[in-house]
N, C-alpha and C positions, 0 to 999 in steps of 0.2 A: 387218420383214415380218410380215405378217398370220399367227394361227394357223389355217388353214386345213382342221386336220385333226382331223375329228370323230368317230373308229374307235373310240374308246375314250371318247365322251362319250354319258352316259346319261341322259336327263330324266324323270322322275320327275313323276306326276300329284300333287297339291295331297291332304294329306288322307289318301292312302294308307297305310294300316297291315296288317300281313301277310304271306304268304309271295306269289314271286313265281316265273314262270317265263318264258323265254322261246322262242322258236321260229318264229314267223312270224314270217319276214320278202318286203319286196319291195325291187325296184331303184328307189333315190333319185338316181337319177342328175343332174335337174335341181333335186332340193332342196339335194345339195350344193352345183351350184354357185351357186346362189342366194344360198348359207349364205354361201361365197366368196367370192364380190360384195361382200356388204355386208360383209365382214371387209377385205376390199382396200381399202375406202374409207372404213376407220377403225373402224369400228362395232365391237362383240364381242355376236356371240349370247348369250344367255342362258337363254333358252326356247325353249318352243314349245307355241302356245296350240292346240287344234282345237276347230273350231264347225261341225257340220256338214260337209261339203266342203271347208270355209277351214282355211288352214294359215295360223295366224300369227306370224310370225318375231321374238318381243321380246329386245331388245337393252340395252344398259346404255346407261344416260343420259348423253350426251356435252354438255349445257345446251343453247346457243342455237344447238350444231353438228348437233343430230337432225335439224331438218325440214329439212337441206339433203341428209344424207345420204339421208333418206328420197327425197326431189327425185330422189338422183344413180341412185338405184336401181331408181326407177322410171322415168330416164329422163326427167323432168320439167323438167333442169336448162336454163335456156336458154343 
């Protein structure tokens, strides 16, 4: 089964050196299970990119199995 649970995983910007704190926060309710999703169907998070408004979800390379997952996540798969 998929790991699922991301309460204790922490992503760290590129680069960063220094002291750090935390305190905002907001409800992720649909990034979880987005996160979910693409763990249920093989995938494992790794990151998470932001540009602007875009959240992007990178995963660890599974070879010639990515762009189907990618397919199954977006719902693309026929």
């Amino acid at each position: 089964m998929a790991n699922t649970n991301f309460k204790n995983t922490v992503f760290w910007k590129d680069g960063f050196q220094g002291e750090a704190e935390g305190g905002f926060f907001f409800r992720s309710f649909e990034l979880n299970k987005f996160m979910a999703g693409i763990e249920e169907r093989g995938g494992t998070v790794v990151g998470i990119q932001f540009e602007g408004n875009i959240c992007e979800i990178i995963c660890e390379s599974k070879s010639n199995d990515d762009e189907t997952i990618e397919k199954e996540v977006h719902g693309e798969v026929d």
